[in-house]
LUMLO-102962 format. One line per field, with one value per residue (C-alpha): residue number from 1; residue in one letter; y, x, z. Coordinates in Angstrom, 2 decimals. Example, Ala and Ser with C-alpha at 12.3 -4.5 7.8 and 13.67 -1.06 7.14 Angstrom:
k	[1,2]
r	[A,S]
Y	[-4.50,-1.06]
X	[12.30,13.67]
Z	[7.80,7.14]
END
This chain:
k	[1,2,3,4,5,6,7,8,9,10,11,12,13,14,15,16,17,18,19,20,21,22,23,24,25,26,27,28,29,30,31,32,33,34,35,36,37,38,39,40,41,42,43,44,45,46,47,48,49,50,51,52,53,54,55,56,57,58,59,60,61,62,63,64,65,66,67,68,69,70,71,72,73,74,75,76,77,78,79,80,81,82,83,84,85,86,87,88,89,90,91,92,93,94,95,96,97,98,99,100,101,102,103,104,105,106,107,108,109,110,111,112,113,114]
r	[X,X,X,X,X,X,X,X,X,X,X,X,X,X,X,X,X,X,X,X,X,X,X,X,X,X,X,X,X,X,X,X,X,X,X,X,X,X,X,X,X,X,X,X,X,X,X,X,X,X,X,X,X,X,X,X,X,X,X,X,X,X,X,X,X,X,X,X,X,X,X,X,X,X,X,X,X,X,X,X,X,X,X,X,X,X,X,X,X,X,X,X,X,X,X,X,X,X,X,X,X,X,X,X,X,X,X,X,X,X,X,X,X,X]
Y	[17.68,15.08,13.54,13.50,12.99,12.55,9.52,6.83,4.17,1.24,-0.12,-2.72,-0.74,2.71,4.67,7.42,10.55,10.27,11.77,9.44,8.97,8.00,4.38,3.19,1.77,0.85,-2.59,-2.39,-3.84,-0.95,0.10,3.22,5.77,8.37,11.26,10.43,14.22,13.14,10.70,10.76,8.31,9.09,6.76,5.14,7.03,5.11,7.77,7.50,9.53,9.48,7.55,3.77,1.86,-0.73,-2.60,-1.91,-4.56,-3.06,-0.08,1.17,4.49,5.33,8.14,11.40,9.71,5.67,4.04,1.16,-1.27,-1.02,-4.03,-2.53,-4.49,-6.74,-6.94,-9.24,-5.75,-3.78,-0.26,0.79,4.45,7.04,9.00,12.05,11.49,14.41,17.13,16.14,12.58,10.26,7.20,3.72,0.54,-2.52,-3.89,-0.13,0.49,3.31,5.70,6.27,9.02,10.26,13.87,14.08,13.73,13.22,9.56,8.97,5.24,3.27,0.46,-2.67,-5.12,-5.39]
X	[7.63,6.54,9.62,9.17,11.91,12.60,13.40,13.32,11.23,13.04,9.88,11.50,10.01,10.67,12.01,9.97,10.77,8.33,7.96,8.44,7.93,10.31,9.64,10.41,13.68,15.65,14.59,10.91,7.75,5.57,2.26,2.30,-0.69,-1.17,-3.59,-5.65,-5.03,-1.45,-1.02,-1.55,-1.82,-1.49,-0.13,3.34,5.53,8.79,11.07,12.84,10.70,10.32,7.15,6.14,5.00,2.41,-0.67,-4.27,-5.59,-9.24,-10.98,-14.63,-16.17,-16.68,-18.97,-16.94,-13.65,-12.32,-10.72,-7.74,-5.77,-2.73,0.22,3.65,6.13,7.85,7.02,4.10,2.86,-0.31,-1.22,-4.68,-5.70,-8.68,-8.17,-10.67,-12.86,-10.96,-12.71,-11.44,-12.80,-9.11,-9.59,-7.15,-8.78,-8.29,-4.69,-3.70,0.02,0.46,2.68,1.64,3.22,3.29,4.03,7.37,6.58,3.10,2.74,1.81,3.87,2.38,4.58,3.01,2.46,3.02]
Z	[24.03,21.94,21.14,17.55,15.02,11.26,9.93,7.09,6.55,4.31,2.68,0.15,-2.68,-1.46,1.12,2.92,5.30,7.67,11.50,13.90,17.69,20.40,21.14,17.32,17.19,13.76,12.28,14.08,12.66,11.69,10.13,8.10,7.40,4.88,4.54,1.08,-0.35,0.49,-2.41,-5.63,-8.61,-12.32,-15.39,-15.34,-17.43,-18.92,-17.46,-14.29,-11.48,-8.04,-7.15,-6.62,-10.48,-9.43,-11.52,-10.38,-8.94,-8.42,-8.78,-6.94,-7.22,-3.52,-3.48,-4.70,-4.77,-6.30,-4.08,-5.78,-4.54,-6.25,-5.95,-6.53,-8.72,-7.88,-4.28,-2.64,-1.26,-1.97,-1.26,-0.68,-2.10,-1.68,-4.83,-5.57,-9.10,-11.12,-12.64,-16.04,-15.48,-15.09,-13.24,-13.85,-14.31,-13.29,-15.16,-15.67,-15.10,-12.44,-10.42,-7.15,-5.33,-1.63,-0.44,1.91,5.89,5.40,6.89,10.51,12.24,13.97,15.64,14.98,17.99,21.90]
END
């Protein structure tokens, strides 16, 4: 087998279920990647909800998709997203206020060093 296992990921701002490999122990630096089509951005709503409010700090049209940077509050941190160019048009400029979501035990880790 593989040796993979569920686990979460304490990332300051959020926590995420992810899979995870043997070798990763508890308090361990690592990297985490996500699938584009598994996260999604849309406008911050005032609500509580379940994903990540951050500020766009740029925004490119990368051939059928935009790809932001997006810097969560609060938190020195930034997240960098490959959104598709919707059908109905919906993109967030630069200064928009944001939710970024990401689907449940859809992010690969990668332990970060050695």
């Amino acid at each position: 087998g593989t040796g993979a296992r569920t686990g979460e990921l304490d990332l300051g701002f959020a926590r995420l279920q992810c899979r995870l490999v043997d070798g990763i122990d508890v308090g361990a630096d690592v990297m985490i990647a996500v699938r584009p089509t598994d996260i999604s951005i849309g406008p911050r709503t005032n609500g509580a909800g379940s994903g990540i409010s951050g500020t766009v700090q740029m925004a490119a049209f990368v051939g059928s998709a935009i790809e932001y940077r997006v810097r969560i509050d609060a938190h020195d941190r930034q997240l960098r997203i490959q959104a598709p160019y919707g059908v109905d048009g919906a993109w967030y400029p630069e200064d928009s206020e944001v939710s970024v979501a990401i689907s449940g035990l859809s992010c690969a880790v990668i332990p970060v060093g050695e």
